[in-house]
mmCIF entry with sequence, helices, sheets and N, C-alpha, C, O atoms, coordinates in Angstrom:
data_MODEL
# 
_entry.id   MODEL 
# 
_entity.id                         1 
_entity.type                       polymer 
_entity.pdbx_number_of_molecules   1 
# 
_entity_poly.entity_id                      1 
_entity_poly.type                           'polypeptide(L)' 
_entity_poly.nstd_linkage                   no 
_entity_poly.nstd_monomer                   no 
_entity_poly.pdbx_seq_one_letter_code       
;(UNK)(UNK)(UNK)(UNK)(UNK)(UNK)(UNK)(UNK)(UNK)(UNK)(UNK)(UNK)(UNK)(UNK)(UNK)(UNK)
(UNK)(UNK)(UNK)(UNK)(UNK)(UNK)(UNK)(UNK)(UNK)(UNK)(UNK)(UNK)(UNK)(UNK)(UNK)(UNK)
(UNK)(UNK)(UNK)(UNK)(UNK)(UNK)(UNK)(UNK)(UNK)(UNK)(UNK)(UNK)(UNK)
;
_entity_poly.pdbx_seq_one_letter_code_can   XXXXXXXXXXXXXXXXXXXXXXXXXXXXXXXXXXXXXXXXXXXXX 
_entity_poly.pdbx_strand_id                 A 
# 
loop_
_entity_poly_seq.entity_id 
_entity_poly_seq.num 
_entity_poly_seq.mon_id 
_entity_poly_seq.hetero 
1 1  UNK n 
1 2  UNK n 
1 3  UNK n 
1 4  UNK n 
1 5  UNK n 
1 6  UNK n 
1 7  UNK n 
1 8  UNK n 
1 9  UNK n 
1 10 UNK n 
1 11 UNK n 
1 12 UNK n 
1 13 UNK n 
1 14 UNK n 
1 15 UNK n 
1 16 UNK n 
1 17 UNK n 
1 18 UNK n 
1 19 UNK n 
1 20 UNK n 
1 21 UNK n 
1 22 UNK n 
1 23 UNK n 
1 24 UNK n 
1 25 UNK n 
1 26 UNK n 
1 27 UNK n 
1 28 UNK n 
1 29 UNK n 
1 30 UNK n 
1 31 UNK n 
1 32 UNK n 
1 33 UNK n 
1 34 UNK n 
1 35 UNK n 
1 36 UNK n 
1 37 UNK n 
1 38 UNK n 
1 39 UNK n 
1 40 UNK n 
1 41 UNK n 
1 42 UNK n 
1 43 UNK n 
1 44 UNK n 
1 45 UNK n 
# 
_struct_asym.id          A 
_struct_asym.entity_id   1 
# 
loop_
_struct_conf.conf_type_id 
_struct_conf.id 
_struct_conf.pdbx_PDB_helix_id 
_struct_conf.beg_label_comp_id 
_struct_conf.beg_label_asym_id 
_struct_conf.beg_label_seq_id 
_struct_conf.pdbx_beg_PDB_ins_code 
_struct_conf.end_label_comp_id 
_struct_conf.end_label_asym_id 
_struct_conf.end_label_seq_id 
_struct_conf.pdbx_end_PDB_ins_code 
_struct_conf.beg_auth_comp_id 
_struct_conf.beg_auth_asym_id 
_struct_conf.beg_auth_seq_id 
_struct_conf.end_auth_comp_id 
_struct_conf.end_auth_asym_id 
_struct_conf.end_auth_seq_id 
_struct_conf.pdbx_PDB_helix_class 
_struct_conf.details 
_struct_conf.pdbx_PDB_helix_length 
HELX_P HELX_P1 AA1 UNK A 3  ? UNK A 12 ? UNK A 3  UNK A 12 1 ? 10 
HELX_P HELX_P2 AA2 UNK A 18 ? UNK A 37 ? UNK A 18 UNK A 37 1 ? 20 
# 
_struct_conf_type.id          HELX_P 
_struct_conf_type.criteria    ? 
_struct_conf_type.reference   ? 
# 
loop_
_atom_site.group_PDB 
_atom_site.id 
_atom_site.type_symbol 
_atom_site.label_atom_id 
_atom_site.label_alt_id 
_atom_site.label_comp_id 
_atom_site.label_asym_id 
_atom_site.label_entity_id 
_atom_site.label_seq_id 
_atom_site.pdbx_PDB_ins_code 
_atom_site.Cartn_x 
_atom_site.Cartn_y 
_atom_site.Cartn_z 
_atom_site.occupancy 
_atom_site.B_iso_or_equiv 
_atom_site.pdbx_formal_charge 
_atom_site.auth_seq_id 
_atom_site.auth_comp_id 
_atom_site.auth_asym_id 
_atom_site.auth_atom_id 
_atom_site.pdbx_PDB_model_num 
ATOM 1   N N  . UNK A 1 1  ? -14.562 7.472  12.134 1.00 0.00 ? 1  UNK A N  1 
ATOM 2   C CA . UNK A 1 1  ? -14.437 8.233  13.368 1.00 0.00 ? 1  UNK A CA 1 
ATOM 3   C C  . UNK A 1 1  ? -14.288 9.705  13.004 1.00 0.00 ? 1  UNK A C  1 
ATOM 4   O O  . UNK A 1 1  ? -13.395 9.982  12.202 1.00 0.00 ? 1  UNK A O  1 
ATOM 5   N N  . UNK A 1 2  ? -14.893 10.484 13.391 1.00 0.00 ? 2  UNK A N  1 
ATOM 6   C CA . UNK A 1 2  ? -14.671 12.113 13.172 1.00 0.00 ? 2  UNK A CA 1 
ATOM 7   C C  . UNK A 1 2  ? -13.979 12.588 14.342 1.00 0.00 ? 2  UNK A C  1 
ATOM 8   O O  . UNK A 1 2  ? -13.741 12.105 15.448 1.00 0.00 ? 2  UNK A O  1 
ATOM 9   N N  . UNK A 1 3  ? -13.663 13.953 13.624 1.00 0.00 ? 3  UNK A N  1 
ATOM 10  C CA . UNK A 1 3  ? -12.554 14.626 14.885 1.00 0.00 ? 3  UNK A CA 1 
ATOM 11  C C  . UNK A 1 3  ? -13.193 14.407 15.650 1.00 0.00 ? 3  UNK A C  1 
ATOM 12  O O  . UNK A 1 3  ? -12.800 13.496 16.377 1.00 0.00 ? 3  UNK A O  1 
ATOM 13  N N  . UNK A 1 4  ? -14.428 14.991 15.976 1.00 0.00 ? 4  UNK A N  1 
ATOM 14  C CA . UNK A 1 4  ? -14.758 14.784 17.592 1.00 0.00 ? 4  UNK A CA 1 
ATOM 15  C C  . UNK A 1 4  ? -14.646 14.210 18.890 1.00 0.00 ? 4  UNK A C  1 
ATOM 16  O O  . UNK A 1 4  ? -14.374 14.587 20.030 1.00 0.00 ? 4  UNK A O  1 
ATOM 17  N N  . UNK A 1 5  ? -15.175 12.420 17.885 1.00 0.00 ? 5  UNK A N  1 
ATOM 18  C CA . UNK A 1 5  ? -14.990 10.885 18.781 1.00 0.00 ? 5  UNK A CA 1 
ATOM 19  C C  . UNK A 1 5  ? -13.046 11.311 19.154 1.00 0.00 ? 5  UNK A C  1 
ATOM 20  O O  . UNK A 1 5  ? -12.664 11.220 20.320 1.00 0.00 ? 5  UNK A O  1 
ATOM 21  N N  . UNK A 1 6  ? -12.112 11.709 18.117 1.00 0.00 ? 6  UNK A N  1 
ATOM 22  C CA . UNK A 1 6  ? -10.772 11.675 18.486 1.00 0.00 ? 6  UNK A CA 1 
ATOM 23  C C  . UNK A 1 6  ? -10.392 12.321 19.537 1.00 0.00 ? 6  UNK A C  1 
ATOM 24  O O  . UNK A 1 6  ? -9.683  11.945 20.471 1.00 0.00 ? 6  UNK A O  1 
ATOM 25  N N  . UNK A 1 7  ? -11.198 13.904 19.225 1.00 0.00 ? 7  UNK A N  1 
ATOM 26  C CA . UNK A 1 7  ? -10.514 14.565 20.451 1.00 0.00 ? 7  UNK A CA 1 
ATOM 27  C C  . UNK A 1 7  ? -11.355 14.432 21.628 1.00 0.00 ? 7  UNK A C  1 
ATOM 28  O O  . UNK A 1 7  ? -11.009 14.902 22.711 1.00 0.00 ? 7  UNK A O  1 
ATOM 29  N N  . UNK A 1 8  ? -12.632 13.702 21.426 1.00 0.00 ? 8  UNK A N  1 
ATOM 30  C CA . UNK A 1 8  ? -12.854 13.253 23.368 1.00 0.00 ? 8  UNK A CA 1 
ATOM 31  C C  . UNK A 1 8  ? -12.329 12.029 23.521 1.00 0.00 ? 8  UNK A C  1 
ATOM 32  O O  . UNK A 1 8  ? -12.266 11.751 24.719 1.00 0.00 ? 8  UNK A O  1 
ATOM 33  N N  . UNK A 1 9  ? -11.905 11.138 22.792 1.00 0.00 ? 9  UNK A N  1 
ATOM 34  C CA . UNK A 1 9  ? -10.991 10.066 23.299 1.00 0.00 ? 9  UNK A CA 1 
ATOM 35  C C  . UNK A 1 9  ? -9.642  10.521 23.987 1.00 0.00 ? 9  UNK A C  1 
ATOM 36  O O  . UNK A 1 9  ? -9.218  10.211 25.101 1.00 0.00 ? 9  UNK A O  1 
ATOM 37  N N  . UNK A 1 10 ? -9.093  11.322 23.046 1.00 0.00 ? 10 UNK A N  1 
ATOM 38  C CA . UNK A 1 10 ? -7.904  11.870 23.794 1.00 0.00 ? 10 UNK A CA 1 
ATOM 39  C C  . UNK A 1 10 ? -8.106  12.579 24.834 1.00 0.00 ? 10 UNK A C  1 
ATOM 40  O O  . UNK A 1 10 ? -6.972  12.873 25.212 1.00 0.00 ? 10 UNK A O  1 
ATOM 41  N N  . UNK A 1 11 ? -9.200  13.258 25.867 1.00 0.00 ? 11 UNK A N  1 
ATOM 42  C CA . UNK A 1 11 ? -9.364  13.913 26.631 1.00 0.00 ? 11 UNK A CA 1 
ATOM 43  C C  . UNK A 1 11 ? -9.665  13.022 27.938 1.00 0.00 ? 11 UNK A C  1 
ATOM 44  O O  . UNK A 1 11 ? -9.620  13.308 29.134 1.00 0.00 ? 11 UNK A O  1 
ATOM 45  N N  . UNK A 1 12 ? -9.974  11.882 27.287 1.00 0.00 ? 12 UNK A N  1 
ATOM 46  C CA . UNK A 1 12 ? -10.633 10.777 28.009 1.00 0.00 ? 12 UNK A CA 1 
ATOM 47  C C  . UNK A 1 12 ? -9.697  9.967  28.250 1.00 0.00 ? 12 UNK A C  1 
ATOM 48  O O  . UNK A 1 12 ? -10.065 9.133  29.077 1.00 0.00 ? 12 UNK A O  1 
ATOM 49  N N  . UNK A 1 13 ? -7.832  9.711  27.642 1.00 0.00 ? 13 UNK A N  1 
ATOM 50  C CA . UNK A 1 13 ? -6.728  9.072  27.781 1.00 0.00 ? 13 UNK A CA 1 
ATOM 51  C C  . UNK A 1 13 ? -7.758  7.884  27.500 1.00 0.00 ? 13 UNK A C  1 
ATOM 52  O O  . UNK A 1 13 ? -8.072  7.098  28.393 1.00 0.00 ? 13 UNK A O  1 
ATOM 53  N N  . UNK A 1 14 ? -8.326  7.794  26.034 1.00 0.00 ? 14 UNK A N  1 
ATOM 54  C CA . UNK A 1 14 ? -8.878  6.340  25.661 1.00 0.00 ? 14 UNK A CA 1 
ATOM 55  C C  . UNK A 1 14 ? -7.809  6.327  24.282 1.00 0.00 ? 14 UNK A C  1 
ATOM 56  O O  . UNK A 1 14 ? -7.229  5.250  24.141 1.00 0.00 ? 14 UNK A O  1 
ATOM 57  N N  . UNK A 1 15 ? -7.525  7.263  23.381 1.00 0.00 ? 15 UNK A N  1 
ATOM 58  C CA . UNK A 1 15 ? -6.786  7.006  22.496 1.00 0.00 ? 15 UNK A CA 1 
ATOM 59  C C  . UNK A 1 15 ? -5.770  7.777  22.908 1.00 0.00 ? 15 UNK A C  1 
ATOM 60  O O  . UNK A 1 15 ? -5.237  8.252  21.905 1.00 0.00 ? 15 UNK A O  1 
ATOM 61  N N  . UNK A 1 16 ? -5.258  8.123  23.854 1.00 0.00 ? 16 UNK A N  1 
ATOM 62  C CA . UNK A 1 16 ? -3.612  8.205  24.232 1.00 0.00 ? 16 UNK A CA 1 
ATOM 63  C C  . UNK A 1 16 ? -2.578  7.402  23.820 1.00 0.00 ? 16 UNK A C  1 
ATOM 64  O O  . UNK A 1 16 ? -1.472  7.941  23.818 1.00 0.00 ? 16 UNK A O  1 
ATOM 65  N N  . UNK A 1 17 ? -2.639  6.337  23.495 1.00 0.00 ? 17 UNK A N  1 
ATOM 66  C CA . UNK A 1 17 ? -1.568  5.399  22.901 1.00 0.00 ? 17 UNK A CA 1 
ATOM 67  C C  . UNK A 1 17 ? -1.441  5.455  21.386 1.00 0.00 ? 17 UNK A C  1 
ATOM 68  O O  . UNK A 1 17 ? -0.427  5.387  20.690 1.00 0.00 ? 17 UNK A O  1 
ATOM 69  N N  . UNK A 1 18 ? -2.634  5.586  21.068 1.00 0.00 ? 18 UNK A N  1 
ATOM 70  C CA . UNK A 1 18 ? -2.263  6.051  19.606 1.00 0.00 ? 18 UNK A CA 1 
ATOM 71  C C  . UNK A 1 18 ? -1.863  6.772  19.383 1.00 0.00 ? 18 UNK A C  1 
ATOM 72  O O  . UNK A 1 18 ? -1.105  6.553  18.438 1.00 0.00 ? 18 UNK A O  1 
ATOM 73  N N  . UNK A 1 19 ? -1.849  8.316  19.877 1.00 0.00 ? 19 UNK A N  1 
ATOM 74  C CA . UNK A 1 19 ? -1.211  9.382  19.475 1.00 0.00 ? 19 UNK A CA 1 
ATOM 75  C C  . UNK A 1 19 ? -0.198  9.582  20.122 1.00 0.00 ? 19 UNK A C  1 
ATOM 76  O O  . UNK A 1 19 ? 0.421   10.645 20.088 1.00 0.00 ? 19 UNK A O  1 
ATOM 77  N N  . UNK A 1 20 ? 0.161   8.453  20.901 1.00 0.00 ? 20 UNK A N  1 
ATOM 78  C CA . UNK A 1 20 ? 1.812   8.527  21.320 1.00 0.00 ? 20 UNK A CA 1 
ATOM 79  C C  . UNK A 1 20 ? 2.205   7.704  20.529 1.00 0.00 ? 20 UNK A C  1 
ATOM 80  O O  . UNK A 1 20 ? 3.212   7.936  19.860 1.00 0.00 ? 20 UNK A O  1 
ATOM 81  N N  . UNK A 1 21 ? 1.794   7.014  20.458 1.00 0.00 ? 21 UNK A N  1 
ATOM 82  C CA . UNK A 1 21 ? 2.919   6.208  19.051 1.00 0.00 ? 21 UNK A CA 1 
ATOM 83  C C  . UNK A 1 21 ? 3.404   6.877  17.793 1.00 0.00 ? 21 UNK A C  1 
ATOM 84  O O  . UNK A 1 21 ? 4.492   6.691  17.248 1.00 0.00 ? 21 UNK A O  1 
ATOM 85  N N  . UNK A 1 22 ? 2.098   7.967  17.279 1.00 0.00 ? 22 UNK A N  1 
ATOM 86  C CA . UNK A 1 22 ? 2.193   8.526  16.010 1.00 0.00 ? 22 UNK A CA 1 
ATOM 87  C C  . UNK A 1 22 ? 3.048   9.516  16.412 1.00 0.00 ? 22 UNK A C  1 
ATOM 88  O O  . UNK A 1 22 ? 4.068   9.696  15.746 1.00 0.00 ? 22 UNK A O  1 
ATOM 89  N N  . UNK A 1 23 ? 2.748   10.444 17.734 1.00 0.00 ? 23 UNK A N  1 
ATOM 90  C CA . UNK A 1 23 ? 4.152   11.362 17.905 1.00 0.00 ? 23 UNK A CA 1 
ATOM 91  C C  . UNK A 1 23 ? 5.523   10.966 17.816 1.00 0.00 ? 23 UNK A C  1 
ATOM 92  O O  . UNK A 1 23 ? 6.415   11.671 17.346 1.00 0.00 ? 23 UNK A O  1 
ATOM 93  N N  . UNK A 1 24 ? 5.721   9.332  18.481 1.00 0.00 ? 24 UNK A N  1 
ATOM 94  C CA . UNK A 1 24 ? 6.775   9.238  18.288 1.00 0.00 ? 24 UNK A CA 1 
ATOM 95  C C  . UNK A 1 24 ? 7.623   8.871  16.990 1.00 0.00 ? 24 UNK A C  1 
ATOM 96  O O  . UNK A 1 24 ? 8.805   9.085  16.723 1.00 0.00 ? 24 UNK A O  1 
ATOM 97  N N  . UNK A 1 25 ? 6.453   8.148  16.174 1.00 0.00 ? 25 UNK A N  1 
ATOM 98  C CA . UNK A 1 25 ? 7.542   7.894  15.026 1.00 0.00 ? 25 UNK A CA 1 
ATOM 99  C C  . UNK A 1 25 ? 7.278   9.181  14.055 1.00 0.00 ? 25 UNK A C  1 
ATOM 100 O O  . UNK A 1 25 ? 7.932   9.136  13.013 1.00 0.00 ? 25 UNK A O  1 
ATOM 101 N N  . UNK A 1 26 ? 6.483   10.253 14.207 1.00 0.00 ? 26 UNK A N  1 
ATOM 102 C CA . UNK A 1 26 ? 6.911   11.476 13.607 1.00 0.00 ? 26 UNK A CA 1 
ATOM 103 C C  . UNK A 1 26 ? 7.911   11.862 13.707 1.00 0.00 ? 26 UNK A C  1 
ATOM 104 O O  . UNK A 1 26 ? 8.649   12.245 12.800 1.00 0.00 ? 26 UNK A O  1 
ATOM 105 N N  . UNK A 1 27 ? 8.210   11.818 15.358 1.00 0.00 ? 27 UNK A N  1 
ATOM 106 C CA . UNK A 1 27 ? 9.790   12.440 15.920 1.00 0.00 ? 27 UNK A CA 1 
ATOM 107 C C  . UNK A 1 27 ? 10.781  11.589 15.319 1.00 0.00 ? 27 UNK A C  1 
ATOM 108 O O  . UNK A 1 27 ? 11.974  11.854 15.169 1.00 0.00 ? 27 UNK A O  1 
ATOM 109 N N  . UNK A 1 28 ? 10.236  10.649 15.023 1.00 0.00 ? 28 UNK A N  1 
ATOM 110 C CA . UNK A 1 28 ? 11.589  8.962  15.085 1.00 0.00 ? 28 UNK A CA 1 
ATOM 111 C C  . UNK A 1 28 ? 12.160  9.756  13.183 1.00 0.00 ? 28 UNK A C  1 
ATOM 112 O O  . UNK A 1 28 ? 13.268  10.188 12.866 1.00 0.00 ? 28 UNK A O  1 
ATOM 113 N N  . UNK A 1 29 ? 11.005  9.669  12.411 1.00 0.00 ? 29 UNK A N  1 
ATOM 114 C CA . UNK A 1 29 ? 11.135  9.623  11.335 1.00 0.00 ? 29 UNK A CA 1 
ATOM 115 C C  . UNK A 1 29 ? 12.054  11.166 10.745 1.00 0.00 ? 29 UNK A C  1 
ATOM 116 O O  . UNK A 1 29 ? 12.869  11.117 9.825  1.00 0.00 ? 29 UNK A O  1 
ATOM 117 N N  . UNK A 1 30 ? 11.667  12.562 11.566 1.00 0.00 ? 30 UNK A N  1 
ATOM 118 C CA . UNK A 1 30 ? 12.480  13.450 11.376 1.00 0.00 ? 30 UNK A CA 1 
ATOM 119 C C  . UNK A 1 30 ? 13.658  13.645 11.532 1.00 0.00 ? 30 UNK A C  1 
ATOM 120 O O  . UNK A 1 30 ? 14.402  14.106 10.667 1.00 0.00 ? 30 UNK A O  1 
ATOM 121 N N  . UNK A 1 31 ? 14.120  13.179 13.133 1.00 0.00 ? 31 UNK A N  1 
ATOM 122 C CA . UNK A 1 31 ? 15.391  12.595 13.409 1.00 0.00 ? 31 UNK A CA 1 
ATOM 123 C C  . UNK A 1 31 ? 16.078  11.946 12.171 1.00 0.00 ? 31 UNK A C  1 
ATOM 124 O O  . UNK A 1 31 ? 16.810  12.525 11.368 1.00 0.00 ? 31 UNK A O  1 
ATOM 125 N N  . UNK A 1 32 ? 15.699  10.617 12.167 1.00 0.00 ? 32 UNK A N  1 
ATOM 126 C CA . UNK A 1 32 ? 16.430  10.005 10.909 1.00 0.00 ? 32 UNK A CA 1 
ATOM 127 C C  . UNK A 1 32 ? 16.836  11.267 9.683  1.00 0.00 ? 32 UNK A C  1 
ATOM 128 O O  . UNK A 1 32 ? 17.980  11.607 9.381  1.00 0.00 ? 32 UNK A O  1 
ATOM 129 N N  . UNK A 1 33 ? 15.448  11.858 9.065  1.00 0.00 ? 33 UNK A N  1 
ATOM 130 C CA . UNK A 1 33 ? 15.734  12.185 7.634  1.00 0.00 ? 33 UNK A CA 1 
ATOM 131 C C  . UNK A 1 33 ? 16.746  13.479 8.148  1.00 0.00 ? 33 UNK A C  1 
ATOM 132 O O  . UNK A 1 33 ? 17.564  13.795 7.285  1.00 0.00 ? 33 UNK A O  1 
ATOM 133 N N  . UNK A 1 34 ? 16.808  14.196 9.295  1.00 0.00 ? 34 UNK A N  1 
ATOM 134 C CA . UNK A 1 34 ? 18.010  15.686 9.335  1.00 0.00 ? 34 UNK A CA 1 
ATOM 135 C C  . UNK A 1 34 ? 19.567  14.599 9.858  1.00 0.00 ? 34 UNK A C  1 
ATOM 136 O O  . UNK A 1 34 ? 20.634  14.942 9.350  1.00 0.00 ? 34 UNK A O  1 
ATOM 137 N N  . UNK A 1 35 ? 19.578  13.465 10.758 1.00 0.00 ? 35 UNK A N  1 
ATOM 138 C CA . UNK A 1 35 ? 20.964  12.711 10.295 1.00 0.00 ? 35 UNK A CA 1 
ATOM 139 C C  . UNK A 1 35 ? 21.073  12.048 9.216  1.00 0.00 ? 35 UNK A C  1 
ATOM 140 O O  . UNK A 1 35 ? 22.292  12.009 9.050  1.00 0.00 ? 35 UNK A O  1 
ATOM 141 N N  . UNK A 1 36 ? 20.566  11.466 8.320  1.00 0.00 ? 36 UNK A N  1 
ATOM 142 C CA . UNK A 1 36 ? 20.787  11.262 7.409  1.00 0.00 ? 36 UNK A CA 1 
ATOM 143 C C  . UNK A 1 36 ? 21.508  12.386 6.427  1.00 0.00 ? 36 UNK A C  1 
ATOM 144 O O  . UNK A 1 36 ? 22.599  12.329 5.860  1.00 0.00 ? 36 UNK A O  1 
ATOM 145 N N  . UNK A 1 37 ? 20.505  13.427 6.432  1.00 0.00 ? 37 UNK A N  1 
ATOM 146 C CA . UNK A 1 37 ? 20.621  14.864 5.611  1.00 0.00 ? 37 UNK A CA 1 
ATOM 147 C C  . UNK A 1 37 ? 22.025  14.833 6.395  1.00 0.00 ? 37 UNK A C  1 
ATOM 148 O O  . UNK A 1 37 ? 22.759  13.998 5.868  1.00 0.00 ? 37 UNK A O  1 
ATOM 149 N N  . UNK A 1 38 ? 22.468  15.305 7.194  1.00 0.00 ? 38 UNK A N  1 
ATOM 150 C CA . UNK A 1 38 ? 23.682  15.954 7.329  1.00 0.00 ? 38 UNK A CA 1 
ATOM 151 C C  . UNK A 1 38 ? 24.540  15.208 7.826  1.00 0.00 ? 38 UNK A C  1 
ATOM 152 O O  . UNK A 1 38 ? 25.303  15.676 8.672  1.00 0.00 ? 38 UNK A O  1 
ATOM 153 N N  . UNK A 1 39 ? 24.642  13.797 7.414  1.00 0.00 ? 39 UNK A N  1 
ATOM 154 C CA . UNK A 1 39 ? 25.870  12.656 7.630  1.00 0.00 ? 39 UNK A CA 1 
ATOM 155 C C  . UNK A 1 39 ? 26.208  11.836 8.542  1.00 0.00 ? 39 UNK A C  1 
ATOM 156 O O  . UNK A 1 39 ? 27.055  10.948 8.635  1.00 0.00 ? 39 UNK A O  1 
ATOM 157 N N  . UNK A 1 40 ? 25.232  12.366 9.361  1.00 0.00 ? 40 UNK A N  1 
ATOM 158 C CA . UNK A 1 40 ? 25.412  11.761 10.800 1.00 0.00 ? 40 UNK A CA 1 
ATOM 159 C C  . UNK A 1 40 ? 25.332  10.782 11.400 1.00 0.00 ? 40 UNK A C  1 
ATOM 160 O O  . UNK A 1 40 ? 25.651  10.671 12.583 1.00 0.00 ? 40 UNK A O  1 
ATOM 161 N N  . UNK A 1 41 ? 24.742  9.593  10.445 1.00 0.00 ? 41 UNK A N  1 
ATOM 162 C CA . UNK A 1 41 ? 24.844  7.955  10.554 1.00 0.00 ? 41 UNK A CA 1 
ATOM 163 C C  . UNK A 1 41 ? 22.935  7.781  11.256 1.00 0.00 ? 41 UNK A C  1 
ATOM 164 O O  . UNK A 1 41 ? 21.901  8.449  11.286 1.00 0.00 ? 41 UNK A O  1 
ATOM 165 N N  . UNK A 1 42 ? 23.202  7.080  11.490 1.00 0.00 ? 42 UNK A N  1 
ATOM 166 C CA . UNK A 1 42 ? 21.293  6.378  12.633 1.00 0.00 ? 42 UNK A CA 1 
ATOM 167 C C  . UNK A 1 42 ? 21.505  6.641  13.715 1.00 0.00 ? 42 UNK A C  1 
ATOM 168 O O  . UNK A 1 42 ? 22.518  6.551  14.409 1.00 0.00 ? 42 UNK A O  1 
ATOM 169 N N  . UNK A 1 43 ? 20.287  7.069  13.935 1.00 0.00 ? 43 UNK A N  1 
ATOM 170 C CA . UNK A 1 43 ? 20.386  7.726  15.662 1.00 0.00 ? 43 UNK A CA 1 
ATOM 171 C C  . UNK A 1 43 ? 19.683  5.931  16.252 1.00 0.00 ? 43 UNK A C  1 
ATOM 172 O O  . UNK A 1 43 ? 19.362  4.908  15.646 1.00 0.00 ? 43 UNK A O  1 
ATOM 173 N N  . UNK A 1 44 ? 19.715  6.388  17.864 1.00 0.00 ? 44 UNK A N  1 
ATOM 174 C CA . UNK A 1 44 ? 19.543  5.035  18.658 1.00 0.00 ? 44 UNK A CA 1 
ATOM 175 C C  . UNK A 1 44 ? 17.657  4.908  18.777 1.00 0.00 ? 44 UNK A C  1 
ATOM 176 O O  . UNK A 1 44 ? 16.896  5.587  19.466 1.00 0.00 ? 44 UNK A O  1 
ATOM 177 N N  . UNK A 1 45 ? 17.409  4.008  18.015 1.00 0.00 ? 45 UNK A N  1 
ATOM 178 C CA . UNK A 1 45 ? 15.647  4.093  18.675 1.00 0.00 ? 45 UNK A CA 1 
ATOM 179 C C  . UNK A 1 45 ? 15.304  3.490  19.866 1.00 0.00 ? 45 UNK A C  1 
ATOM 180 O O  . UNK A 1 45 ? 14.147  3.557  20.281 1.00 0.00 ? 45 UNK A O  1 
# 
């Protein structure tokens, strides 16, 4: 798939779920590593 097919899928809310999933465990995964980093135990997923 090349960028292209990606970004008219996403324009098209045909691959919207994928790139909400990947946003979220980007977010999920940063969260973790700055509480971890600074002691703060597991956040709630």
């Amino acid at each position: 798939m090349s960028f292209n097919d990606v970004y008219r899928d996403l324009l098209l809310d045909e691959g919207m779920d994928k790139a909400s999933q990947a946003r979220t465990a980007l977010f999920d995964a940063f969260t973790n590593a700055v509480t971890t980093e600074r002691g703060c135990g597991k956040t709630k997923s």
